[in-house]
Each structure stands twice: as structure tokens, then as C-alpha cells.
mmCIF file of the N, C-alpha and C atoms, coordinates in Angstrom:
data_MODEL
# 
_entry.id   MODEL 
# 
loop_
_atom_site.group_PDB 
_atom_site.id 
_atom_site.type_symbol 
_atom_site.label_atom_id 
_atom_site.label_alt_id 
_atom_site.label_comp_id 
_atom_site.label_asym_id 
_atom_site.label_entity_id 
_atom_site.label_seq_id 
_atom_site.pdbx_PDB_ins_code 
_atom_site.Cartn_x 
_atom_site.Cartn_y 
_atom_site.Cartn_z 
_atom_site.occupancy 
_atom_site.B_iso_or_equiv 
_atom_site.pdbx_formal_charge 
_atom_site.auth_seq_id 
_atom_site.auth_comp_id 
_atom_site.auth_asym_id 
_atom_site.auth_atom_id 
_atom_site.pdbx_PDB_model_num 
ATOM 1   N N  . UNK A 1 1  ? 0.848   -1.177 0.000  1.00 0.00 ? 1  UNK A N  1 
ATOM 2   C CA . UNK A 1 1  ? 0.000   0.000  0.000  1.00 0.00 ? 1  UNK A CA 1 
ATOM 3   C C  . UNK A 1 1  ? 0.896   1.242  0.000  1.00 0.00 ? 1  UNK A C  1 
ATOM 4   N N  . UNK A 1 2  ? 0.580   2.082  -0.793 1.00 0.00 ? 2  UNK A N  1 
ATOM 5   C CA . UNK A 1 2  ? 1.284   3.219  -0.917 1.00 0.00 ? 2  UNK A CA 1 
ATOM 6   C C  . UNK A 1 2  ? 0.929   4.282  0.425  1.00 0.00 ? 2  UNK A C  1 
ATOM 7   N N  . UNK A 1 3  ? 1.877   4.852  0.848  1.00 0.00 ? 3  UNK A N  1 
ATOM 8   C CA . UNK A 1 3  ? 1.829   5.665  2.101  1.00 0.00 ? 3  UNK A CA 1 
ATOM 9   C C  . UNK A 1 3  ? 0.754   6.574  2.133  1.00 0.00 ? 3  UNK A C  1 
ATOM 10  N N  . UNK A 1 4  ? 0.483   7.386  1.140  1.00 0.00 ? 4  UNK A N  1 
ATOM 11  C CA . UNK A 1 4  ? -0.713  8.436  1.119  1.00 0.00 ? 4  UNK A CA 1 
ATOM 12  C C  . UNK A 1 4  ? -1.744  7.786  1.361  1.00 0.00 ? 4  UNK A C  1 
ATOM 13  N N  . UNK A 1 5  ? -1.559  6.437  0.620  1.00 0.00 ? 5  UNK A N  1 
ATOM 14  C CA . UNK A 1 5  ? -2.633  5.742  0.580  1.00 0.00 ? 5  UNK A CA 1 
ATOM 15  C C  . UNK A 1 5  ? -3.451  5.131  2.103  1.00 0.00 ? 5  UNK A C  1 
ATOM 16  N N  . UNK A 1 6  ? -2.085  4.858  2.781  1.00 0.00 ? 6  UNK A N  1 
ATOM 17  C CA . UNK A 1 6  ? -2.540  4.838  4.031  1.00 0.00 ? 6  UNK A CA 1 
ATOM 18  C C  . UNK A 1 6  ? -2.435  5.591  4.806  1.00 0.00 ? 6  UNK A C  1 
ATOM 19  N N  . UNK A 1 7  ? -1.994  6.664  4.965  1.00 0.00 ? 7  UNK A N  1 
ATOM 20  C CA . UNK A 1 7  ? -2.161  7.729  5.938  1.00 0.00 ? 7  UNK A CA 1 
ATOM 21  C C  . UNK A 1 7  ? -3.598  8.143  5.186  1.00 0.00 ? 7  UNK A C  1 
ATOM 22  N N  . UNK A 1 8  ? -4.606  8.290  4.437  1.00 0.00 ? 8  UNK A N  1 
ATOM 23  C CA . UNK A 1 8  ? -5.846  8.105  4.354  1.00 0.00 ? 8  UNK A CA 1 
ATOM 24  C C  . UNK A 1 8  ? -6.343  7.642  5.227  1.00 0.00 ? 8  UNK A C  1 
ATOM 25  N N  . UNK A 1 9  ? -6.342  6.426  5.026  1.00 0.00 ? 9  UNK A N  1 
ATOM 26  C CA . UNK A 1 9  ? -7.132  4.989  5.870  1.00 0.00 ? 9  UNK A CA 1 
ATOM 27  C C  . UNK A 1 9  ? -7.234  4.768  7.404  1.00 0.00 ? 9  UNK A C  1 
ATOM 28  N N  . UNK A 1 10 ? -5.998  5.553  7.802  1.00 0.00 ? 10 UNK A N  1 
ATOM 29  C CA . UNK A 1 10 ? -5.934  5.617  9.040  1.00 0.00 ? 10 UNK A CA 1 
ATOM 30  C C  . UNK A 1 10 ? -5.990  6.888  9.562  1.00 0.00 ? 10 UNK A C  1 
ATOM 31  N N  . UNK A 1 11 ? -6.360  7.995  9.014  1.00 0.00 ? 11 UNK A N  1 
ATOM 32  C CA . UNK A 1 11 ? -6.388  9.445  10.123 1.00 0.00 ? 11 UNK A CA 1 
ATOM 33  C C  . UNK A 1 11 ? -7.883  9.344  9.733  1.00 0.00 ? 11 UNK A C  1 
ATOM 34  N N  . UNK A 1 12 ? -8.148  10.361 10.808 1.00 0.00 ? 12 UNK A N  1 
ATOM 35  C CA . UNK A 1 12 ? -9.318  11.036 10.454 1.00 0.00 ? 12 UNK A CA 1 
ATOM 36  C C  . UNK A 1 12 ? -9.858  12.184 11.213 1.00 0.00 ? 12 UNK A C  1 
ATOM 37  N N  . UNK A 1 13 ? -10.323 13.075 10.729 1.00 0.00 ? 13 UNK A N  1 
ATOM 38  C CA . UNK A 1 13 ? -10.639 14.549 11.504 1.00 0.00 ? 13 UNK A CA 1 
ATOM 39  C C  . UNK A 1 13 ? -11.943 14.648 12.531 1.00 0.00 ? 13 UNK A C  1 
ATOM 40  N N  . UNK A 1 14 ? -11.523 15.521 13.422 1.00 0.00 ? 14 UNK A N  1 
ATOM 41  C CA . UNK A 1 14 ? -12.708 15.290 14.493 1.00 0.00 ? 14 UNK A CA 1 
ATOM 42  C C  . UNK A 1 14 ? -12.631 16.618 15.170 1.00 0.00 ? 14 UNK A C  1 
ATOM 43  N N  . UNK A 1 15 ? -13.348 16.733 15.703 1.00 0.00 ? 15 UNK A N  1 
ATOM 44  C CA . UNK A 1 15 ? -13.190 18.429 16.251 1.00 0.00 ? 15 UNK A CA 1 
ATOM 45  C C  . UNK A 1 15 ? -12.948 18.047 17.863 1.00 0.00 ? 15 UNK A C  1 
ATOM 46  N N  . UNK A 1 16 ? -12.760 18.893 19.170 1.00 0.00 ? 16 UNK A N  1 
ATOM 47  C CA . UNK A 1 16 ? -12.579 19.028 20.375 1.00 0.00 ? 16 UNK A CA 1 
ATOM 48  C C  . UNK A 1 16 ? -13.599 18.085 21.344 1.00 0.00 ? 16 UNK A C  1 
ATOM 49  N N  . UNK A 1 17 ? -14.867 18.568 21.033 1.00 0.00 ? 17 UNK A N  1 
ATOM 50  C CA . UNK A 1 17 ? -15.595 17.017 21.700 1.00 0.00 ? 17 UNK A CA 1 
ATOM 51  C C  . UNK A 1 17 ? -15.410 16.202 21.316 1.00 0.00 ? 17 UNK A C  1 
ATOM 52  N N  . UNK A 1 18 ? -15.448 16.057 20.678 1.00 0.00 ? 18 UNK A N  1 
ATOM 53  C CA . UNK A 1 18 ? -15.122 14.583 19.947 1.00 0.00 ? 18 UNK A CA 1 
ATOM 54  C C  . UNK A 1 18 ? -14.125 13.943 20.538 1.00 0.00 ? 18 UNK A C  1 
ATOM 55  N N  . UNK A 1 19 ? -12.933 14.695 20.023 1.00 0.00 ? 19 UNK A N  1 
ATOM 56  C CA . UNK A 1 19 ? -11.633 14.239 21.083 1.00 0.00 ? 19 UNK A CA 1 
ATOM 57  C C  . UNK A 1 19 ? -11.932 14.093 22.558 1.00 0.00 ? 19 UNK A C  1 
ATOM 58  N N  . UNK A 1 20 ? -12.423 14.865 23.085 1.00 0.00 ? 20 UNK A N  1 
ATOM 59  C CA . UNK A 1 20 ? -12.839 14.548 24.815 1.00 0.00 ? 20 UNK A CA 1 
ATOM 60  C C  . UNK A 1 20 ? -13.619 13.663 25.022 1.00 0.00 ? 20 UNK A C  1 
ATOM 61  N N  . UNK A 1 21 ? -14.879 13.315 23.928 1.00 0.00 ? 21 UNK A N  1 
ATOM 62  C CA . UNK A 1 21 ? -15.602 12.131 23.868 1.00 0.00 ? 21 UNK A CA 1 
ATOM 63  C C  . UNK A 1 21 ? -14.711 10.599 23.678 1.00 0.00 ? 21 UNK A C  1 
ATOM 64  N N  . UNK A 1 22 ? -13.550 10.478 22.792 1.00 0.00 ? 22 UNK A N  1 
ATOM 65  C CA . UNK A 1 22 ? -13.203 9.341  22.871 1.00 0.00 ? 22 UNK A CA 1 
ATOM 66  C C  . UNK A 1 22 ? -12.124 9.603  24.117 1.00 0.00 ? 22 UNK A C  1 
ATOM 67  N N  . UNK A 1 23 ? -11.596 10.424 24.478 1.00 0.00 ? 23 UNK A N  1 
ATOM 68  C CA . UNK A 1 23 ? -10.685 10.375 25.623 1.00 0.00 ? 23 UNK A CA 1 
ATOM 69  C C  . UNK A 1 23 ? -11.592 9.390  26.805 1.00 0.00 ? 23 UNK A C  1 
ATOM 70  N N  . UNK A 1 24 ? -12.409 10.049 27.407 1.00 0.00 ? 24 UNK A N  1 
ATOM 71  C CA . UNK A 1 24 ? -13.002 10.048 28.099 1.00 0.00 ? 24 UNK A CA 1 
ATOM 72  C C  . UNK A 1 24 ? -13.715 8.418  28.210 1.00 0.00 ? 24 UNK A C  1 
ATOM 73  N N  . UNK A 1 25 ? -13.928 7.998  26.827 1.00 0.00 ? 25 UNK A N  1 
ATOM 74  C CA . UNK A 1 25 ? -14.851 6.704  27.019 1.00 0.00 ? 25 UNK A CA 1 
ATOM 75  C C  . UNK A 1 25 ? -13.279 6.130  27.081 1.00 0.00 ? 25 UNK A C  1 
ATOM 76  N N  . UNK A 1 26 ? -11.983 6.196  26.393 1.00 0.00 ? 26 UNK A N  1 
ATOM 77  C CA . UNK A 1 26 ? -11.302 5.092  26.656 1.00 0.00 ? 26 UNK A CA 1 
ATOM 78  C C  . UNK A 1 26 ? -10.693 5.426  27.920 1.00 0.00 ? 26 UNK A C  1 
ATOM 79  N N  . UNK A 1 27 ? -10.464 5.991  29.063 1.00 0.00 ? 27 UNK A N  1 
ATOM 80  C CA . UNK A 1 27 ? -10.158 5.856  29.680 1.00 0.00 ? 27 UNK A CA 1 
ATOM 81  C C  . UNK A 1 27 ? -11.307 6.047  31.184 1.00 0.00 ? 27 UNK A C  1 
ATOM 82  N N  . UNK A 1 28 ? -12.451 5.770  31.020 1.00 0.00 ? 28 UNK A N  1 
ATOM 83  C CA . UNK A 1 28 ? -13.759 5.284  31.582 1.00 0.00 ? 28 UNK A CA 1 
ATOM 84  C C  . UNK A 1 28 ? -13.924 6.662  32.813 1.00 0.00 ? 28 UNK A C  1 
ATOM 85  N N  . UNK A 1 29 ? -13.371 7.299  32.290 1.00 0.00 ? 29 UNK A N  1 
ATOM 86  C CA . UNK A 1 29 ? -13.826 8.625  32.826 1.00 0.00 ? 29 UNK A CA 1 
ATOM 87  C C  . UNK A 1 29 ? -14.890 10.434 32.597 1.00 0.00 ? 29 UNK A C  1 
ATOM 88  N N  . UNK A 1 30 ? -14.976 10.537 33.552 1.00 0.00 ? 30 UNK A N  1 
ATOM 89  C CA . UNK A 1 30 ? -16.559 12.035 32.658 1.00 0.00 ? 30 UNK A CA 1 
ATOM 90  C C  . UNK A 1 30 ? -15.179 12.832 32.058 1.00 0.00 ? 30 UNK A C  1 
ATOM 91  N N  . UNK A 1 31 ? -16.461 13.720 31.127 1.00 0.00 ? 31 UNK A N  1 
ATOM 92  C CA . UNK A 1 31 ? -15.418 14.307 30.414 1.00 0.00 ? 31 UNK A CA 1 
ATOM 93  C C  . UNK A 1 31 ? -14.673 15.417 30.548 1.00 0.00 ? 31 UNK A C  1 
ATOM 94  N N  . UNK A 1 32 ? -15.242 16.348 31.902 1.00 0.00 ? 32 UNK A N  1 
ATOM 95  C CA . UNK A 1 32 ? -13.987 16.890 33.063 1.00 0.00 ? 32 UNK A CA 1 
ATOM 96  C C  . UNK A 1 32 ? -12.689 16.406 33.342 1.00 0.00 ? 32 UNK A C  1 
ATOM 97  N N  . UNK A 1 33 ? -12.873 14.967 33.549 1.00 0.00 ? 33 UNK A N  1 
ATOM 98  C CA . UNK A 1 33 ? -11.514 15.029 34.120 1.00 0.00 ? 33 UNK A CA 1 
ATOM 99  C C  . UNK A 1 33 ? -10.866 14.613 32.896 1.00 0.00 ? 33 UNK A C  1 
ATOM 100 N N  . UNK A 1 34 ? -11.508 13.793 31.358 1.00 0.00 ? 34 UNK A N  1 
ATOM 101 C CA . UNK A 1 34 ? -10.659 13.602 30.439 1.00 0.00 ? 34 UNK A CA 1 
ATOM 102 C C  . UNK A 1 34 ? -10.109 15.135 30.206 1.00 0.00 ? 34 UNK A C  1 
ATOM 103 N N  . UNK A 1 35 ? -10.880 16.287 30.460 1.00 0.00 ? 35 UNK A N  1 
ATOM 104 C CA . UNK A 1 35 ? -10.275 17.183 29.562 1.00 0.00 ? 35 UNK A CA 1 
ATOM 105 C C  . UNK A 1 35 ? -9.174  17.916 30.166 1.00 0.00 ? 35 UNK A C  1 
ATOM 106 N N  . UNK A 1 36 ? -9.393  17.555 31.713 1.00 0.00 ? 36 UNK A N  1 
ATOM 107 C CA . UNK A 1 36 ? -8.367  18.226 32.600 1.00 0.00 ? 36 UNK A CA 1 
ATOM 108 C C  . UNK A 1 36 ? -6.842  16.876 32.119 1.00 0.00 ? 36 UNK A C  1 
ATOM 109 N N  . UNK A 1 37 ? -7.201  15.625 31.940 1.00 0.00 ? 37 UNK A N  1 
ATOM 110 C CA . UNK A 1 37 ? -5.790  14.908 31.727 1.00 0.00 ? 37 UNK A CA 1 
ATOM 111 C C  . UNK A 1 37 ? -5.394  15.599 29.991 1.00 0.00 ? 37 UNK A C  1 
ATOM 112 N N  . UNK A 1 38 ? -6.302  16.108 29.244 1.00 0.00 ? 38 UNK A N  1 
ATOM 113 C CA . UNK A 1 38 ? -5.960  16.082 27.925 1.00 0.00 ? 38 UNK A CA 1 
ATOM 114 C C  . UNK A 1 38 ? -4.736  17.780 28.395 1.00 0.00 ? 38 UNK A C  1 
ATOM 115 N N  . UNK A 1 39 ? -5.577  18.285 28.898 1.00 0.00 ? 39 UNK A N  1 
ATOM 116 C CA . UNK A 1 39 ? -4.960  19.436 29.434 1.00 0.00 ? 39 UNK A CA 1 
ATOM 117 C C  . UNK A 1 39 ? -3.390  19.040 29.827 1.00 0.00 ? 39 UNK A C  1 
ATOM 118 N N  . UNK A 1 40 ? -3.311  18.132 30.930 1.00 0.00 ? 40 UNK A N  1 
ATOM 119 C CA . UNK A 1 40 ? -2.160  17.920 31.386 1.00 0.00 ? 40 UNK A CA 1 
ATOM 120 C C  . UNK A 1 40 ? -1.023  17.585 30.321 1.00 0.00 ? 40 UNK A C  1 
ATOM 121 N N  . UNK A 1 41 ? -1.513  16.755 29.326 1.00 0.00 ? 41 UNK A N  1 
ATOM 122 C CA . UNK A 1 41 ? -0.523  16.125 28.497 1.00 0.00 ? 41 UNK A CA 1 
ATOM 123 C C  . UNK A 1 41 ? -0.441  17.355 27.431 1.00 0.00 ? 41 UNK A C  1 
ATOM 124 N N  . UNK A 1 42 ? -0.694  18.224 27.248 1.00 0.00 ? 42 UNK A N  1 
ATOM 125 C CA . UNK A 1 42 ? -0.453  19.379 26.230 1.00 0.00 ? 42 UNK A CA 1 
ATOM 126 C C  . UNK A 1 42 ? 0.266   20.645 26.994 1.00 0.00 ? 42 UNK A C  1 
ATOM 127 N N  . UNK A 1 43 ? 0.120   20.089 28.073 1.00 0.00 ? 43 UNK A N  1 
ATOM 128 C CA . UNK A 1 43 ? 1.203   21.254 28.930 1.00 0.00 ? 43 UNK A CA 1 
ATOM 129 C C  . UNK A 1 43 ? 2.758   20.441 28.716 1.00 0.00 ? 43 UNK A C  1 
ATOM 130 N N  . UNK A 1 44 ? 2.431   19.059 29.071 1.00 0.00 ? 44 UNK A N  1 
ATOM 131 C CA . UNK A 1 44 ? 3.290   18.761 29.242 1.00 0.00 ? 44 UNK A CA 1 
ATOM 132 C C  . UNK A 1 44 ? 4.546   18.636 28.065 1.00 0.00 ? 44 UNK A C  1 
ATOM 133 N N  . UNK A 1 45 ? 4.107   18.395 26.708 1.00 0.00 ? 45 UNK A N  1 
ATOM 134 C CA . UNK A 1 45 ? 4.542   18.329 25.937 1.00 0.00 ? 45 UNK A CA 1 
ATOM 135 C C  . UNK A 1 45 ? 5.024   19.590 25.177 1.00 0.00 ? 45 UNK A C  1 
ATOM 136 N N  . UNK A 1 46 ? 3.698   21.172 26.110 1.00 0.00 ? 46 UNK A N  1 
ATOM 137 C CA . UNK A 1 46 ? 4.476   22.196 25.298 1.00 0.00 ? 46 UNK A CA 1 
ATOM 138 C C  . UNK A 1 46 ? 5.927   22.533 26.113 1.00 0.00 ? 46 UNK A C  1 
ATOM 139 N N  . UNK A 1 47 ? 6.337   21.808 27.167 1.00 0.00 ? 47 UNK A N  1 
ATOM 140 C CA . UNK A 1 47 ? 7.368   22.074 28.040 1.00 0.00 ? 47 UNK A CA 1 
ATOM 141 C C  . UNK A 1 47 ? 8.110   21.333 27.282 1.00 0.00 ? 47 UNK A C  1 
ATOM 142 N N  . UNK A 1 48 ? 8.171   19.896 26.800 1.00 0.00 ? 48 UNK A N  1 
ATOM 143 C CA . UNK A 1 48 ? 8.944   18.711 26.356 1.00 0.00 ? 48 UNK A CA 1 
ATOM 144 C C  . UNK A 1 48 ? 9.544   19.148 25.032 1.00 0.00 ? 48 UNK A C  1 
ATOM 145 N N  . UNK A 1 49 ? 8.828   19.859 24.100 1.00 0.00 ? 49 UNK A N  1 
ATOM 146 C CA . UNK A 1 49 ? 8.965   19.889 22.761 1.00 0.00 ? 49 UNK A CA 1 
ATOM 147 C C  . UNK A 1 49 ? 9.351   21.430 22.824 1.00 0.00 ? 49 UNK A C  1 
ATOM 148 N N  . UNK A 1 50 ? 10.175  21.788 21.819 1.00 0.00 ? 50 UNK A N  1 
ATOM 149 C CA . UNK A 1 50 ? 11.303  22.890 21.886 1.00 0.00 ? 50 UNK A CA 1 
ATOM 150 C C  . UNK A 1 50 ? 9.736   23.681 20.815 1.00 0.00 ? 50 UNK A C  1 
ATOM 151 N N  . UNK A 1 51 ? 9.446   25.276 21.709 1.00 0.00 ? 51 UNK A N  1 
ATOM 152 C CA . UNK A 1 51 ? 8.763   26.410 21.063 1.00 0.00 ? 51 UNK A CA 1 
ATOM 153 C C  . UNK A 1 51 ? 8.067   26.269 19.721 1.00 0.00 ? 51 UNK A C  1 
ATOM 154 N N  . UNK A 1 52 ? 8.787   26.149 18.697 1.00 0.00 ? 52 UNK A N  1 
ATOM 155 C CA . UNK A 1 52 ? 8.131   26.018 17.441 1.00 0.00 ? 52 UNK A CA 1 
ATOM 156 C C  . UNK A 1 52 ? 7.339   24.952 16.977 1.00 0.00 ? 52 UNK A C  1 
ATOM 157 N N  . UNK A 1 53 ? 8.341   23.630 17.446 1.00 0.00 ? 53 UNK A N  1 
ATOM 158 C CA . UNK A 1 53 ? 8.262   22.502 16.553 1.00 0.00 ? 53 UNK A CA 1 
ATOM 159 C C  . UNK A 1 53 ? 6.723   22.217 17.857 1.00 0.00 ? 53 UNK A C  1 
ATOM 160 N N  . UNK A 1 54 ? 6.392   22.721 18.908 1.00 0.00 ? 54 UNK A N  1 
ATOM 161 C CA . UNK A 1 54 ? 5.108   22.550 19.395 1.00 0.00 ? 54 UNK A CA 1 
ATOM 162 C C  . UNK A 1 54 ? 4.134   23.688 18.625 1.00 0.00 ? 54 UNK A C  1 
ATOM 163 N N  . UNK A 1 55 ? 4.209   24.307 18.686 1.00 0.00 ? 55 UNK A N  1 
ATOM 164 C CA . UNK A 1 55 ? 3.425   25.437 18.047 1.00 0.00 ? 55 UNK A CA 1 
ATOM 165 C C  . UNK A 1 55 ? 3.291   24.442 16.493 1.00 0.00 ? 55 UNK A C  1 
ATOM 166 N N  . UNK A 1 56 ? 4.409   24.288 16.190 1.00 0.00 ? 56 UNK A N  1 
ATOM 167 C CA . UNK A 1 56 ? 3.608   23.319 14.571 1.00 0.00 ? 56 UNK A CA 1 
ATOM 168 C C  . UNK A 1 56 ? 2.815   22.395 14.465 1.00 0.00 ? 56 UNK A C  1 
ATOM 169 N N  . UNK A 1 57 ? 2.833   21.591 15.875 1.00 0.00 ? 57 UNK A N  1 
ATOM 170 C CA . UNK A 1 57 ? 2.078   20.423 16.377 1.00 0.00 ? 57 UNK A CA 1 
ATOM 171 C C  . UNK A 1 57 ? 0.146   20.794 16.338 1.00 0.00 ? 57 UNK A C  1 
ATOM 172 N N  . UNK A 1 58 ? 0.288   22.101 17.102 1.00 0.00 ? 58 UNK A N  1 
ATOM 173 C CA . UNK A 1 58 ? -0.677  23.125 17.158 1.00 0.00 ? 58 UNK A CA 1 
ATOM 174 C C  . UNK A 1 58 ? -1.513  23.363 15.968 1.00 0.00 ? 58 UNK A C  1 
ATOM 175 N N  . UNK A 1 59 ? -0.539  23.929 15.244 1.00 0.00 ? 59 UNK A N  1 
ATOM 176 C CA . UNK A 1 59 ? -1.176  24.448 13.949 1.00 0.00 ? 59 UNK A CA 1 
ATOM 177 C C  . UNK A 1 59 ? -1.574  23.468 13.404 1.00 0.00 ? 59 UNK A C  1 
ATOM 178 N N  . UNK A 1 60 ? -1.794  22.143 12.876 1.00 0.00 ? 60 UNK A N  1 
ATOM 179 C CA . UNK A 1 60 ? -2.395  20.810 12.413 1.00 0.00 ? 60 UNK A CA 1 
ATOM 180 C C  . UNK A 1 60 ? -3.470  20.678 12.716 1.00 0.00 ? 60 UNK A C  1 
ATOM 181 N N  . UNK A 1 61 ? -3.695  20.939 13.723 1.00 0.00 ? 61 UNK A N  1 
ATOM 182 C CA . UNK A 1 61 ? -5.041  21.181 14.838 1.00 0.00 ? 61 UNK A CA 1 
ATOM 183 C C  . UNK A 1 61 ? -5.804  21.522 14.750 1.00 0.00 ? 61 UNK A C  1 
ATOM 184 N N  . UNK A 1 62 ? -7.108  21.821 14.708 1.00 0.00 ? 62 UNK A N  1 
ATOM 185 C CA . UNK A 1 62 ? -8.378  22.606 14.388 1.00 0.00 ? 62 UNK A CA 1 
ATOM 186 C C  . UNK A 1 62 ? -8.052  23.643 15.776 1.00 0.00 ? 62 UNK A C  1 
ATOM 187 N N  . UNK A 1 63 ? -8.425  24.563 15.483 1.00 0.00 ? 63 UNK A N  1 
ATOM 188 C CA . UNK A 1 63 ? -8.105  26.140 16.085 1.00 0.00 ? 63 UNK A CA 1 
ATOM 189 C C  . UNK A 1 63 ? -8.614  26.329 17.472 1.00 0.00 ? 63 UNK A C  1 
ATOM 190 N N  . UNK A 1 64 ? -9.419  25.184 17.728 1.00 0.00 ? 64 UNK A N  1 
ATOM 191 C CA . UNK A 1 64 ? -10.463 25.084 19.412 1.00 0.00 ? 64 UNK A CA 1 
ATOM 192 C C  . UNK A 1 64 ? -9.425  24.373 20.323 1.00 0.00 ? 64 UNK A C  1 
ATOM 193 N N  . UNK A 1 65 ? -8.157  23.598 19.563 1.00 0.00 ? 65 UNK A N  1 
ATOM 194 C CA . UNK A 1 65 ? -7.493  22.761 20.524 1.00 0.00 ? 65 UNK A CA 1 
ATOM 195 C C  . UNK A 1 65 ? -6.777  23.401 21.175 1.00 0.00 ? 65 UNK A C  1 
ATOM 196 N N  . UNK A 1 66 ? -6.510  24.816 20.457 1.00 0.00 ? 66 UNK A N  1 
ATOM 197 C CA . UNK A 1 66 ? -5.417  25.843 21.607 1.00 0.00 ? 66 UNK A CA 1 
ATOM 198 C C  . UNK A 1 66 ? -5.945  25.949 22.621 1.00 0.00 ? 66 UNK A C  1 
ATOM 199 N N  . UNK A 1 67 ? -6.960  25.822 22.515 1.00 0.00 ? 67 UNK A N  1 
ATOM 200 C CA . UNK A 1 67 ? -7.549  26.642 24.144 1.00 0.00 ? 67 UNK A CA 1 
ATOM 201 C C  . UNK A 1 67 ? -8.062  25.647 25.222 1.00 0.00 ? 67 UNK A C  1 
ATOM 202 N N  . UNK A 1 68 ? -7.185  24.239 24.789 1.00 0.00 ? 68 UNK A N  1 
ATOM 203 C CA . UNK A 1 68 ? -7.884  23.315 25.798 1.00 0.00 ? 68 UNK A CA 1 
ATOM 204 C C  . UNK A 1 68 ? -6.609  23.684 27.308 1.00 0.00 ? 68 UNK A C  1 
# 
């Protein structure tokens, strides 16, 4: 399978609930505290990952995820 071909097959776009909706069911929690762990791990990573190359991570993103 050609790569485009599968990076097709396997992404797919979803907006901010959504994301808190599957957070939340896979880790069997309401969706407060998924959004407070989603929170945690985007702090954590804007500390981990050097200024830009997070901010580029960002920009991929639909524009609601900045503000989680």
C-alpha cells in the first residue's frame, strides 16, 4: 500500500468534543476530568517539545485545541 494511501485509511478529523468524547470513554472517565488529563498532556509536551516545533504540532489542529 502506498503511504498516502494509508495515511488516508488511518487518520481522520474530528473536532474538540469529539476528542474529549473518545478520551473520556477510553479511559472510563466524565469528560472533566478527560479534559483536565488532555490538558495535562499538552502542557506537558508544550514544556517537552522545543517552542516552534510545538506550536507546529498546534497548527495541524483545528483552532479550538489551543484553548484546551
Amino acid at each position: 500500500m502506498e503511504y498516502d494511501a494509508f495515511i488516508r485509511l488511518v487518520t481522520e478529523k474530528f473536532d474538540l468534543a469529539e476528542f474529549v468524547r473518545r478520551v473520556s470513554e477510553r479511559a472510563g472517565v466524565d469528560a472533566t476530568v478527560a479534559r483536565r488529563g488532555i490538558w495535562a498532556v499538552f502542557t506537558t509536551l508544550q514544556q517537552a517539545v522545543p517552542g516552534k516545533e510545538f506550536q507546529d504540532v498546534l497548527d495541524q489542529l483545528p483552532r479550538e485545541f489551543q484553548n484546551i
